[in-house]
ROKEPA-378379 format. One record per residue: residue in one letter; chain; x, y, z of N, C-alpha, C in turn; residue number from 1. Coordinates in steps of 0.001 Angstrom, whole numbers, plus 500000, padded with zeros to 6 digits. Example, Ala and Ser with C-alpha at 12.3 -4.5 7.8 and 13.67 -1.06 7.14 Angstrom:
BEGIN
<r code="A" unit="A" n_u="513190" n_v="494310" n_w="507800" ca_u="512300" ca_v="495500" ca_w="507800" c_u="513200" c_v="496700" c_w="507800" pos="1"/>
<r code="S" unit="A" n_u="512850" n_v="497750" n_w="507080" ca_u="513670" ca_v="498940" ca_w="507140" c_u="512900" c_v="500030" c_w="507870" pos="2"/>
//
This chain:
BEGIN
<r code="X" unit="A" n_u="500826" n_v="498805" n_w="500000" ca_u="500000" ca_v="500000" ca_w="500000" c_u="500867" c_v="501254" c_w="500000" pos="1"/>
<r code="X" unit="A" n_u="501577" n_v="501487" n_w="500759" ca_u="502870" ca_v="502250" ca_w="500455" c_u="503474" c_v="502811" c_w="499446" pos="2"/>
<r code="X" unit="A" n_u="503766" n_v="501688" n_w="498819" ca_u="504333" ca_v="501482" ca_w="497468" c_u="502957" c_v="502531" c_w="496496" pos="3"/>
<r code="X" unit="A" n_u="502091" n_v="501902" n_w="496735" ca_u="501129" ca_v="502742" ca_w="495817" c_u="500878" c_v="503833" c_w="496081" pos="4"/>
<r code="X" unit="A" n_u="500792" n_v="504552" n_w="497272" ca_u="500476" ca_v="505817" ca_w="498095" c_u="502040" c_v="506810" c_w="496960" pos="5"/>
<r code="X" unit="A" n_u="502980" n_v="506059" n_w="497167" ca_u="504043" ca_v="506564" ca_w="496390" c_u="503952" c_v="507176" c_w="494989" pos="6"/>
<r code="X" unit="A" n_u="503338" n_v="505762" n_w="494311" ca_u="503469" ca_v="505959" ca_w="493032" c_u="502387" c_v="507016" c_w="492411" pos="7"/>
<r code="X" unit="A" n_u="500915" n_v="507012" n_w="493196" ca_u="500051" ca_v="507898" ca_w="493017" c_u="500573" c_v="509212" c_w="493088" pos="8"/>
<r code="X" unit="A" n_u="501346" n_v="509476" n_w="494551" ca_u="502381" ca_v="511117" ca_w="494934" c_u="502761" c_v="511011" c_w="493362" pos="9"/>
<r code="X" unit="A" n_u="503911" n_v="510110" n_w="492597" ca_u="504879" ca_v="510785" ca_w="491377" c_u="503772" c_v="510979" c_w="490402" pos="10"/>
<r code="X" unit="A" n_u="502387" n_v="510224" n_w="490223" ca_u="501910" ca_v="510643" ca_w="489044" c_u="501073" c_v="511883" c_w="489249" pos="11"/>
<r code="X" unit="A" n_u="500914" n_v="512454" n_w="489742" ca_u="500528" ca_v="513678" ca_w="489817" c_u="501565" c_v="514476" c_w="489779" pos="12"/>
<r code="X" unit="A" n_u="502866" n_v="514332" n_w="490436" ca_u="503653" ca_v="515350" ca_w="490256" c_u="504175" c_v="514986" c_w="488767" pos="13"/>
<r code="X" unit="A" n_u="504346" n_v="514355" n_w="487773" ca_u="504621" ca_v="513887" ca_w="486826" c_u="503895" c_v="514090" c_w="485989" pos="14"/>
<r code="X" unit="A" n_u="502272" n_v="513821" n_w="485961" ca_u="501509" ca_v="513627" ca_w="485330" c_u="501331" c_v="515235" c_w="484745" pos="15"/>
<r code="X" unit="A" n_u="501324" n_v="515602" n_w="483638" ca_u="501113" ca_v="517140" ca_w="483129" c_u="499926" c_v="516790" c_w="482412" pos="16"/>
<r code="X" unit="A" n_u="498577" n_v="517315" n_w="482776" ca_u="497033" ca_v="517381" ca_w="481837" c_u="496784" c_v="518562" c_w="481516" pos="17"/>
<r code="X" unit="A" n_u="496545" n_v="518461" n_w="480370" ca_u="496041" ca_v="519632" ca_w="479575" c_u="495323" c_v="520259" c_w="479908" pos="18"/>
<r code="X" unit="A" n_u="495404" n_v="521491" n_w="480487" ca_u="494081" ca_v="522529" ca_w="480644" c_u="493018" c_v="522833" c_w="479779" pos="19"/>
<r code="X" unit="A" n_u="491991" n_v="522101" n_w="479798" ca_u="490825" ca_v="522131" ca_w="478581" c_u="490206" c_v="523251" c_w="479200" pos="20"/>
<r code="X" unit="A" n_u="490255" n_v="523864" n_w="480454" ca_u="489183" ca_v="524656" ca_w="481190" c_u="488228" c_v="525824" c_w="480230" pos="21"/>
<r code="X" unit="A" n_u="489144" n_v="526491" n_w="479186" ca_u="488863" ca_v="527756" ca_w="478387" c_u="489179" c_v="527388" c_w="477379" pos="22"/>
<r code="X" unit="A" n_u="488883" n_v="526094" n_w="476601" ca_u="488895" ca_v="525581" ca_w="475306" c_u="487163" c_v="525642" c_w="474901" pos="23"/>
<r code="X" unit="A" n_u="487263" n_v="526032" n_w="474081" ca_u="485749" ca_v="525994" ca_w="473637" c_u="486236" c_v="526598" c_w="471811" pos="24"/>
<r code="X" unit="A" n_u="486558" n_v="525133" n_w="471836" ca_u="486818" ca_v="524699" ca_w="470059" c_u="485786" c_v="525033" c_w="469102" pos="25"/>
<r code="X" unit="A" n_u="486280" n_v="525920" n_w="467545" ca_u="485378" ca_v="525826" ca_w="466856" c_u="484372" c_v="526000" c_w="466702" pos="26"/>
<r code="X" unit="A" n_u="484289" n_v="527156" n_w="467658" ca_u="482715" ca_v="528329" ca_w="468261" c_u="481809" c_v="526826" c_w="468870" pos="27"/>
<r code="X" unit="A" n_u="480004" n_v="527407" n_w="468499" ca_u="479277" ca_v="526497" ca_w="469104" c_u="479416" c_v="524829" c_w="468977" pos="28"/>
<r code="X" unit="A" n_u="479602" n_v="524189" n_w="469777" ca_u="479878" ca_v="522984" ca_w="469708" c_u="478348" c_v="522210" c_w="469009" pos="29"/>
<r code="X" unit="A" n_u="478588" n_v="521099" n_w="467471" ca_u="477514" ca_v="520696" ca_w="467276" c_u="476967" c_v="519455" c_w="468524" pos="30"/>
<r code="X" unit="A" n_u="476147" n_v="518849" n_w="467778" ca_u="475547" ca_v="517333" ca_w="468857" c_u="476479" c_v="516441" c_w="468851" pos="31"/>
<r code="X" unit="A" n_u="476976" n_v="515870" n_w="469816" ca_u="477930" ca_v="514944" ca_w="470095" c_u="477565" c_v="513766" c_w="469242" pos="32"/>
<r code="X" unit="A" n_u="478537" n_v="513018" n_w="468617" ca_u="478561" ca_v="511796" ca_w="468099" c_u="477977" c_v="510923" c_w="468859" pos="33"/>
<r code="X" unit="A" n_u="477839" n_v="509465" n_w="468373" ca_u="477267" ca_v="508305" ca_w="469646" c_u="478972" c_v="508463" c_w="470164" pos="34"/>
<r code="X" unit="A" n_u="479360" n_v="507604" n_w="471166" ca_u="480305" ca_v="507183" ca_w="471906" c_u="481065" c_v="506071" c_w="470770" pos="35"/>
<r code="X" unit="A" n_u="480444" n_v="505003" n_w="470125" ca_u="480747" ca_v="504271" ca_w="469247" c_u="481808" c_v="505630" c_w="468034" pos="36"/>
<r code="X" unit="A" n_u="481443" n_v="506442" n_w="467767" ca_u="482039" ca_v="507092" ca_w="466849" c_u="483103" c_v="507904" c_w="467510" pos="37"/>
<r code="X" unit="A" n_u="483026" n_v="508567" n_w="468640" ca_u="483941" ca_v="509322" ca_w="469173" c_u="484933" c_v="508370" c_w="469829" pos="38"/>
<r code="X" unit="A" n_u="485210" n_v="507351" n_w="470100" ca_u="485835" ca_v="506089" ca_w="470248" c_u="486747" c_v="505573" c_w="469622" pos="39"/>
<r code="X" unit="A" n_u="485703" n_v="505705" n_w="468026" ca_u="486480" ca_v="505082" ca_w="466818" c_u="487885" c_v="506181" c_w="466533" pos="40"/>
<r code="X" unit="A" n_u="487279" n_v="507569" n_w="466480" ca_u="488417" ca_v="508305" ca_w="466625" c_u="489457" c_v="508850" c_w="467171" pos="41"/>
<r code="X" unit="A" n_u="489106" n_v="508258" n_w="468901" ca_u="490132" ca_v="508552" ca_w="469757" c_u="491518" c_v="507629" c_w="469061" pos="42"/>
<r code="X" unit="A" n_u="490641" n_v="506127" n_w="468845" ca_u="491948" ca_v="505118" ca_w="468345" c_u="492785" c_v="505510" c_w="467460" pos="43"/>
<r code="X" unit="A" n_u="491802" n_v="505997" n_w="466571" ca_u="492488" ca_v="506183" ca_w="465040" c_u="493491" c_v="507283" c_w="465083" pos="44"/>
<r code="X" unit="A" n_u="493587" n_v="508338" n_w="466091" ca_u="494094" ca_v="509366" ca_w="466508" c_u="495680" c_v="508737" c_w="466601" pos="45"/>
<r code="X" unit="A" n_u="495456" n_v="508084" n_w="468144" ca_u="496502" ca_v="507196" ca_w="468348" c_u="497612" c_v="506412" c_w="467703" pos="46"/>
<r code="X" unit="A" n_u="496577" n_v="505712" n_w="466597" ca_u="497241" ca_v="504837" ca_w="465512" c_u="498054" c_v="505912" c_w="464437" pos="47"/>
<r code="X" unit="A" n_u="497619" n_v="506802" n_w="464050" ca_u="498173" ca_v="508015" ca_w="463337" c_u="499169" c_v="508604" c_w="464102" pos="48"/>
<r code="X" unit="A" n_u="499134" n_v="508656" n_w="464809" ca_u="500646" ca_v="509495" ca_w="465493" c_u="501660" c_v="508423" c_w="466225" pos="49"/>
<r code="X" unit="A" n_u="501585" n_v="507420" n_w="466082" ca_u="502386" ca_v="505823" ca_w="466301" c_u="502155" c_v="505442" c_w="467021" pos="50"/>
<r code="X" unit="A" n_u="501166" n_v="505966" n_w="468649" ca_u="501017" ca_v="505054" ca_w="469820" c_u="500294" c_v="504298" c_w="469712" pos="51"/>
<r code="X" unit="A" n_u="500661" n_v="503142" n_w="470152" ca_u="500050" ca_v="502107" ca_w="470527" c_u="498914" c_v="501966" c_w="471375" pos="52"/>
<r code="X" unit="A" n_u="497678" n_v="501531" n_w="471126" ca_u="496709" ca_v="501626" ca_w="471972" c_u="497055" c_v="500109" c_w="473582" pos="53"/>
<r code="X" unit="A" n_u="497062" n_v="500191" n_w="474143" ca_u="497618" ca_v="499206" ca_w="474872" c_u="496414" c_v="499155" c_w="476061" pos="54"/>
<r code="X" unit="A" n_u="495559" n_v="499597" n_w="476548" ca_u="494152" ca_v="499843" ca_w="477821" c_u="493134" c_v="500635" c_w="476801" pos="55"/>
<r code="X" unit="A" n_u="492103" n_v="499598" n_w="476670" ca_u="491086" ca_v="500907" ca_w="476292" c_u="489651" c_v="499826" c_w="477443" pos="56"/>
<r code="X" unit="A" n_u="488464" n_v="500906" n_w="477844" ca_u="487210" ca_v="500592" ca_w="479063" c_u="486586" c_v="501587" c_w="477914" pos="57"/>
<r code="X" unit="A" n_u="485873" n_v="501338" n_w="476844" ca_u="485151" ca_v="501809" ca_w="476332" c_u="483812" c_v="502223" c_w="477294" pos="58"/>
<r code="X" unit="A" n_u="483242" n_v="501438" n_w="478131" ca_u="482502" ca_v="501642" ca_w="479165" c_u="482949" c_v="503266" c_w="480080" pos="59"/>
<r code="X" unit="A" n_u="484247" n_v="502802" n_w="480265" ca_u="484518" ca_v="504582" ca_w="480968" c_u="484644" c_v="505839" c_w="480090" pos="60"/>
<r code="X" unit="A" n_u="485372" n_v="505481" n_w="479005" ca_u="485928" ca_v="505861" ca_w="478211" c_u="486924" c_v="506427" c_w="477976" pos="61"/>
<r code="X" unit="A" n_u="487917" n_v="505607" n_w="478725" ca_u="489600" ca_v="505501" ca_w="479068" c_u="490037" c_v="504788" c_w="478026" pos="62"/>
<r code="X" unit="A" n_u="491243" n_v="505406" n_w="477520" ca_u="492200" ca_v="504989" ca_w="476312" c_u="493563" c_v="505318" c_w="476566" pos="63"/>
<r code="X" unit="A" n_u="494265" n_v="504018" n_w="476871" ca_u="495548" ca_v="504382" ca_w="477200" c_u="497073" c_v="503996" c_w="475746" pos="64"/>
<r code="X" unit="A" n_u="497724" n_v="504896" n_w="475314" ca_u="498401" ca_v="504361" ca_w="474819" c_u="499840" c_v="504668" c_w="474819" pos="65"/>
<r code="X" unit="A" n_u="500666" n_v="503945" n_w="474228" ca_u="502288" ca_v="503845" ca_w="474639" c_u="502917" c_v="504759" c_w="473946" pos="66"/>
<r code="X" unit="A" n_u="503903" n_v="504917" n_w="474383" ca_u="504618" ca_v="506043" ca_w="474358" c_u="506192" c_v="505779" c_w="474610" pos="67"/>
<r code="X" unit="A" n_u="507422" n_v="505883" n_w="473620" ca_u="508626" ca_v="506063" ca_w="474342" c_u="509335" c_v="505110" c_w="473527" pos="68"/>
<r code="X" unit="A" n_u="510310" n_v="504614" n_w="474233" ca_u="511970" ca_v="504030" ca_w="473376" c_u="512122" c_v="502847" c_w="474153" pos="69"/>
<r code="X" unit="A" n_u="512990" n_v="502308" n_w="473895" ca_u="513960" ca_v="501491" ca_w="475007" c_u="514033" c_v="501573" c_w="476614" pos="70"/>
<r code="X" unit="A" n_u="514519" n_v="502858" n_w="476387" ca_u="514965" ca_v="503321" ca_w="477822" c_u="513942" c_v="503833" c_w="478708" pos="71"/>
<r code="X" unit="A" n_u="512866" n_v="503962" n_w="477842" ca_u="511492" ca_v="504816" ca_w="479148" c_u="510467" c_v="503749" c_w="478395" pos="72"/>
<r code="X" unit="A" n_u="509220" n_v="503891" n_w="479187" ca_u="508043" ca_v="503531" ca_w="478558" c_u="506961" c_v="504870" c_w="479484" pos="73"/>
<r code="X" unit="A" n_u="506478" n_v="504882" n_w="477999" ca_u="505417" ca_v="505903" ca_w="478893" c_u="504311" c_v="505683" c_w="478405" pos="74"/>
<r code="X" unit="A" n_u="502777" n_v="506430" n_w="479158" ca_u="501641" ca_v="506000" ca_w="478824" c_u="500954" c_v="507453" c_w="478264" pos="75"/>
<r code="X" unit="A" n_u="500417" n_v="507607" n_w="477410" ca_u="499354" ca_v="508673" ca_w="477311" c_u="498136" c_v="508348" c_w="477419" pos="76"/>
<r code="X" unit="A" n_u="497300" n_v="509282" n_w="478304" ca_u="495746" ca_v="508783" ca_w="478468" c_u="495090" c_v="509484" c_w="477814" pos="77"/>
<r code="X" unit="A" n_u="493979" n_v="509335" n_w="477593" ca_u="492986" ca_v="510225" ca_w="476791" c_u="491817" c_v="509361" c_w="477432" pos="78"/>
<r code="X" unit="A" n_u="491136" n_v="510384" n_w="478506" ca_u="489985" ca_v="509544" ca_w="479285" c_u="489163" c_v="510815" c_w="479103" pos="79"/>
<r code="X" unit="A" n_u="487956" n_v="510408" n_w="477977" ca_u="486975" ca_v="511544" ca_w="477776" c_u="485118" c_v="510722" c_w="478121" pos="80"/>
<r code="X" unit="A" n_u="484823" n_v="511961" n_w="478781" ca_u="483377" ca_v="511605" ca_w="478898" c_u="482248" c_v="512758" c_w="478432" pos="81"/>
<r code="X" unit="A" n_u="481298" n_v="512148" n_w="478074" ca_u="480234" ca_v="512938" ca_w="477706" c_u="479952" c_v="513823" c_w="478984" pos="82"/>
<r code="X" unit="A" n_u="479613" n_v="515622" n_w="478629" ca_u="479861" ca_v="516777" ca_w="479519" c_u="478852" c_v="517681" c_w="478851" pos="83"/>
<r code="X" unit="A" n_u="477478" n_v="517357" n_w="479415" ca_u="476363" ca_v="518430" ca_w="478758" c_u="476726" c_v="518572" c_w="477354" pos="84"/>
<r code="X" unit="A" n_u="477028" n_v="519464" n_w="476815" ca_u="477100" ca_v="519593" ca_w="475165" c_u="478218" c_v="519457" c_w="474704" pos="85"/>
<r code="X" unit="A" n_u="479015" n_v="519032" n_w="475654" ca_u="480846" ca_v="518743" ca_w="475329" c_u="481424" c_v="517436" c_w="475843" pos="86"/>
<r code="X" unit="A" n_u="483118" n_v="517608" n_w="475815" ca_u="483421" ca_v="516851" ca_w="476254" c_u="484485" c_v="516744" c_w="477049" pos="87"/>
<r code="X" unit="A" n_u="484089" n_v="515536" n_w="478433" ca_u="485421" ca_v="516329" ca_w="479213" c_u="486445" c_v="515356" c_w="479005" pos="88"/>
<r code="X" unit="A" n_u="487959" n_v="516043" n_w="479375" ca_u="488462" ca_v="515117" ca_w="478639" c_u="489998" c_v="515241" c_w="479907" pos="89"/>
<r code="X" unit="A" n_u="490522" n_v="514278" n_w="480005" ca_u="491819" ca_v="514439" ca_w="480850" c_u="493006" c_v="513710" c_w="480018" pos="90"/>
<r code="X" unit="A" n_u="493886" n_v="514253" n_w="479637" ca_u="494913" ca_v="513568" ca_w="479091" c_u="496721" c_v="513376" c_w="479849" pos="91"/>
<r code="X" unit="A" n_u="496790" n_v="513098" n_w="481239" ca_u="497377" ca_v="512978" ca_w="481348" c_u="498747" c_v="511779" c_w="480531" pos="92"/>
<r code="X" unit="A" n_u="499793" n_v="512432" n_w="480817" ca_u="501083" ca_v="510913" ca_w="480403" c_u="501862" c_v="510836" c_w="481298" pos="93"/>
<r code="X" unit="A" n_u="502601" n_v="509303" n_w="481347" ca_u="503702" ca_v="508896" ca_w="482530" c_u="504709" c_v="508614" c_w="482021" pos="94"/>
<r code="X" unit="A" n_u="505657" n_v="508430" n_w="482152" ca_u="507111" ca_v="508198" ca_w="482053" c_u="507645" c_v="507242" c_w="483084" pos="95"/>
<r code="X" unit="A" n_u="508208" n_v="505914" n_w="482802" ca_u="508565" ca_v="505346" ca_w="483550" c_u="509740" c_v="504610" c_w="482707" pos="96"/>
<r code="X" unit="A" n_u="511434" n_v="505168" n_w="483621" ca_u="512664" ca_v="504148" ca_w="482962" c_u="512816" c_v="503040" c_w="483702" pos="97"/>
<r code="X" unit="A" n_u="513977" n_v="502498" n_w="482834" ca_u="514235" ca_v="500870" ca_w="483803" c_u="514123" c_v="501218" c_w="485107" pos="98"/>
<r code="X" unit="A" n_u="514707" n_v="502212" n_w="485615" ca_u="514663" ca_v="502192" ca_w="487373" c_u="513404" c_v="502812" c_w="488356" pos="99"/>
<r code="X" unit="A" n_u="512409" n_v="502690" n_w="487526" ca_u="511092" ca_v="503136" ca_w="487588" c_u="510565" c_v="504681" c_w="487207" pos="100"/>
<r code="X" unit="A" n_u="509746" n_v="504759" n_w="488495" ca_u="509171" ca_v="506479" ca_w="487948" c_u="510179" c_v="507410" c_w="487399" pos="101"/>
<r code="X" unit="A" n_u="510047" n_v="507942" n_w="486158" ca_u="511203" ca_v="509105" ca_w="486278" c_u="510623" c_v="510502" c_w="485412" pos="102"/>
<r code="X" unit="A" n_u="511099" n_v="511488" n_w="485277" ca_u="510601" ca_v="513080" ca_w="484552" c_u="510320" c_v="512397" c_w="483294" pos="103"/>
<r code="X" unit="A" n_u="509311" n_v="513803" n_w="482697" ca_u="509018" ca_v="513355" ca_w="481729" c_u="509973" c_v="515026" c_w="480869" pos="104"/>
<r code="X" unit="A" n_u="510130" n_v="514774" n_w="479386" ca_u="510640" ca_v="516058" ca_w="478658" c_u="509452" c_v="516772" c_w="478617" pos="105"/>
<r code="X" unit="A" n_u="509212" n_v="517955" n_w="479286" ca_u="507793" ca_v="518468" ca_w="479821" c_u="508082" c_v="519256" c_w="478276" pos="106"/>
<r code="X" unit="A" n_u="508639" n_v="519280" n_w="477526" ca_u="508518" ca_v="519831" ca_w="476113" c_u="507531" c_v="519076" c_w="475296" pos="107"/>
<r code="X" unit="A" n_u="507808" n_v="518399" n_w="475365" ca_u="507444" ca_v="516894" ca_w="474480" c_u="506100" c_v="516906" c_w="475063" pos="108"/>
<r code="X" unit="A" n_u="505403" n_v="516684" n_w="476272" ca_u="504062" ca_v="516238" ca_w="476717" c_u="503199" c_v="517351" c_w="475789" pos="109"/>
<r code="X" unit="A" n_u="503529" n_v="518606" n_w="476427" ca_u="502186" ca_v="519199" ca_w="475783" c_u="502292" c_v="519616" c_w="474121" pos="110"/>
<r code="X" unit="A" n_u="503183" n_v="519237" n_w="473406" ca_u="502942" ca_v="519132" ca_w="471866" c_u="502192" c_v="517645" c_w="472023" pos="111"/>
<r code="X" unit="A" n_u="502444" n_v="516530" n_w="472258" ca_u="502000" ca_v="515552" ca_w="472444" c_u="500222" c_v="515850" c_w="472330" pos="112"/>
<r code="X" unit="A" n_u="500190" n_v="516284" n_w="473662" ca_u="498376" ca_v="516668" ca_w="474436" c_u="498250" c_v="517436" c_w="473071" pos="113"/>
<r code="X" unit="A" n_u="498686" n_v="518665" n_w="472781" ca_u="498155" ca_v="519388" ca_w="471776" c_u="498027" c_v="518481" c_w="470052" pos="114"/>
<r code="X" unit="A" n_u="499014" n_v="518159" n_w="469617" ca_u="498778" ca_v="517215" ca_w="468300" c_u="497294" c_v="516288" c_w="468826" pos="115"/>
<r code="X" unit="A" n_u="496883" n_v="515429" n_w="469619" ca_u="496438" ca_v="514733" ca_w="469904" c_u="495411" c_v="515269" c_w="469782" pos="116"/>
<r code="X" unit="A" n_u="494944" n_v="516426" n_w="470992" ca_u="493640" ca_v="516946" ca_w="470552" c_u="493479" c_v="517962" c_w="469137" pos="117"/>
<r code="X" unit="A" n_u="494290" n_v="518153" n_w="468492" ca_u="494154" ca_v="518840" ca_w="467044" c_u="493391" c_v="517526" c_w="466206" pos="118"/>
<r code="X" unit="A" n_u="494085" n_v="516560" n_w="465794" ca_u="494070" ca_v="516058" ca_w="465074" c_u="492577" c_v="514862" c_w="465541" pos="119"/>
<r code="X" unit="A" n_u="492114" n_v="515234" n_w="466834" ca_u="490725" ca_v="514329" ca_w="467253" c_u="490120" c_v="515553" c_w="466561" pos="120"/>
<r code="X" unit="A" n_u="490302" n_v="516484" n_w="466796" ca_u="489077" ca_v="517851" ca_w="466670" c_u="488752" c_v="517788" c_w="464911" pos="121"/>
<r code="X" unit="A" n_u="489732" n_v="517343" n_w="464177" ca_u="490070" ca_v="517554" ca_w="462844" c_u="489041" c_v="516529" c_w="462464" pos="122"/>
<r code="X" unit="A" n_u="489286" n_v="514862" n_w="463026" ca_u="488336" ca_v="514219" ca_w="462518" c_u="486529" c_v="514287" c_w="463173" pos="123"/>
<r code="X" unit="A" n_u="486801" n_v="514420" n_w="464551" ca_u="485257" ca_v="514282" ca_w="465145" c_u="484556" c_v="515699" c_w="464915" pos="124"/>
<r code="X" unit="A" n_u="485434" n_v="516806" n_w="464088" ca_u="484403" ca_v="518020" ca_w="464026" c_u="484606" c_v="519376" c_w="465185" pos="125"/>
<r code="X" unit="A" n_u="483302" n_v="519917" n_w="465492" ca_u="483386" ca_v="520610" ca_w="466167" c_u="482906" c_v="520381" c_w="467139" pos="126"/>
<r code="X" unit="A" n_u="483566" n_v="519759" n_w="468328" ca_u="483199" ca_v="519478" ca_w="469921" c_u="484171" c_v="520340" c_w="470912" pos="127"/>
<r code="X" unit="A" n_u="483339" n_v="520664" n_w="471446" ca_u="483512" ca_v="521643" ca_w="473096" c_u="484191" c_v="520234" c_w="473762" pos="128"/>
<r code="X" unit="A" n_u="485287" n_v="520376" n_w="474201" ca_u="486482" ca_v="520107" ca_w="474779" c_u="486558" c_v="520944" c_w="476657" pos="129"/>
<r code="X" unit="A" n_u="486313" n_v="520338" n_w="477266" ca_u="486509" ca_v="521105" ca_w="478514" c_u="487163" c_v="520176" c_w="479663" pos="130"/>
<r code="X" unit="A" n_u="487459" n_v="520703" n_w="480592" ca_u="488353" ca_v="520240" ca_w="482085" c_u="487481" c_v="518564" c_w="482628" pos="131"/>
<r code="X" unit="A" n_u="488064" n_v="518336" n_w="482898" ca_u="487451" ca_v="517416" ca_w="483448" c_u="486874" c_v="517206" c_w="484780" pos="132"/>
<r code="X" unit="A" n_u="485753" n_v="516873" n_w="485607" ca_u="485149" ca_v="517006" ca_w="486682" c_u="484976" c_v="515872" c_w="487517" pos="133"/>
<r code="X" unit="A" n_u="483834" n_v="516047" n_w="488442" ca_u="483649" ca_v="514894" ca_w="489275" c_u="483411" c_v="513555" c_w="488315" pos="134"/>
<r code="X" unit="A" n_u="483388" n_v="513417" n_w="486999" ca_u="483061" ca_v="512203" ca_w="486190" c_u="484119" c_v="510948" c_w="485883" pos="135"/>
<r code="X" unit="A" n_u="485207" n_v="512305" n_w="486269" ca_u="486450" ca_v="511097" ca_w="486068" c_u="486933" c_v="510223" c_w="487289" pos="136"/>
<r code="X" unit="A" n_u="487428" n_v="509121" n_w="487222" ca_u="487666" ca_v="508546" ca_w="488517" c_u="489383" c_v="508452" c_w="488512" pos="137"/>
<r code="X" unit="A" n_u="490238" n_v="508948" n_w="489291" ca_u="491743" ca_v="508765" ca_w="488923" c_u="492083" c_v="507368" c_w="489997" pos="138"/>
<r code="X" unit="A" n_u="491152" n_v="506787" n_w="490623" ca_u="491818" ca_v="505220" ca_w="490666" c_u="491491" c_v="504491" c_w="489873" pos="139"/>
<r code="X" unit="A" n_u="490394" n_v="504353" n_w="488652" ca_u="490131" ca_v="503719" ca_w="487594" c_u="491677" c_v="504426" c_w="486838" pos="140"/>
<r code="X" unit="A" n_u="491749" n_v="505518" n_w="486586" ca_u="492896" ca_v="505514" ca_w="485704" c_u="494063" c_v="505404" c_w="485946" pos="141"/>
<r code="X" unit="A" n_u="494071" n_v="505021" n_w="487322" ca_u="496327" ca_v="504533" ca_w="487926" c_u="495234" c_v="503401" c_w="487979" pos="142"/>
<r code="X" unit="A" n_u="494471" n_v="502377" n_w="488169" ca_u="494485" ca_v="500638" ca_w="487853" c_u="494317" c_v="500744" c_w="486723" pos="143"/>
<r code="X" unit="A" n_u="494141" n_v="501375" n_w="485989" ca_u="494066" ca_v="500879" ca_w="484072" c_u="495658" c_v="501317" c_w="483499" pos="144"/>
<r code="X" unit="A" n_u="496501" n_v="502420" n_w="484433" ca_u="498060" ca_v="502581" ca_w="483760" c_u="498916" c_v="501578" c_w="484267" pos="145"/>
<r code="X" unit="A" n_u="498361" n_v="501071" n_w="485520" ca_u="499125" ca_v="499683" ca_w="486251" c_u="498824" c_v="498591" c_w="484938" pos="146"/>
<r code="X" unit="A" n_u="497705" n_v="498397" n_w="485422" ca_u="496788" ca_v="497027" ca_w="484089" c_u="497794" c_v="497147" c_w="482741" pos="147"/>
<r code="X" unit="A" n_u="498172" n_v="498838" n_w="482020" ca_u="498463" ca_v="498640" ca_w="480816" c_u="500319" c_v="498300" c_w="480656" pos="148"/>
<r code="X" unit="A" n_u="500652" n_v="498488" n_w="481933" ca_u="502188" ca_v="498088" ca_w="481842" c_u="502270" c_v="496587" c_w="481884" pos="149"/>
<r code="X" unit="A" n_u="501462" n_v="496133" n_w="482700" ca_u="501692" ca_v="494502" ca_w="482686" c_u="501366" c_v="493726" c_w="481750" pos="150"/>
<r code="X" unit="A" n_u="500391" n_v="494570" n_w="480911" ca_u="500121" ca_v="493669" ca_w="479146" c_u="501067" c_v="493648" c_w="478619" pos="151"/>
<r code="X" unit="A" n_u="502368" n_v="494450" n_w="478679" ca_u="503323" ca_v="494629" ca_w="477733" c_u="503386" c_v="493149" c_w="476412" pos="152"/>
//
């Protein structure tokens, strides 16, 4: 338990999420897709920019995918839920080298977060993008970044 109390402390201090708070993409946001379609494009997002989808809970609508080299493995999340006429969305990423938790190139994350949500916005249209709230659960998403290291 320890051990986890730990690892939760580095991913927050680690974890850099995109401030959606004052995003409001592409003026009025139209009607949200089904979930089946906004889904299809989170993947396809993924698959287009080389990560690997490695955790997806279509049920939550957590999508975790890989990230990194040899020497690190890291995770990017993209955990979005339906948000009145938008969508909320948290994209944290982790970084972890052989000797476990370690920094991430805080350069690199938010082109990352930003390509990611450009290129969703490009295919799903015009959706309101906002912060994420009481909808998200962050022990569903450290047991789904645990879950997605051990699939390796």
């Amino acid at each position: 338990m320890r051990m986890r109390s730990k690892v939760l402390a580095l991913f927050f201090i680690i974890a850099i999420p995109l401030v959606l708070s004052s995003c409001s993409t592409m003026g009025p946001s139209a009607k949200l897709p089904p979930n089946k379609v906004l889904y299809a494009k989170i993947t396809e997002v993924g698959r287009a920019i080389g990560m690997p989808l490695v955790y997806e809970d279509k049920k939550e609508g957590l999508f975790i995918f890989r990230f990194g080299t040899g020497r690190s493995d890291g995770r990017f999340v993209w955990y979005a839920k339906r948000a009145g006429n938008g969508l909320a969305v948290d994209d944290p990423a982790t970084l972890r080298g052989k000797r476990g938790m370690c920094g991430l190139n805080t350069e690199r994350v938010p082109q990352m977060q930003e390509e990611f949500k450009r290129r969703f916005l490009a295919l799903a249209g015009p959706i309101r993008l906002r912060a994420p709230g009481k909808t998200h659960s962050v022990k569903k998403m450290m047991d789904a970044i645990s879950a997605s290291r051990k699939k390796k």
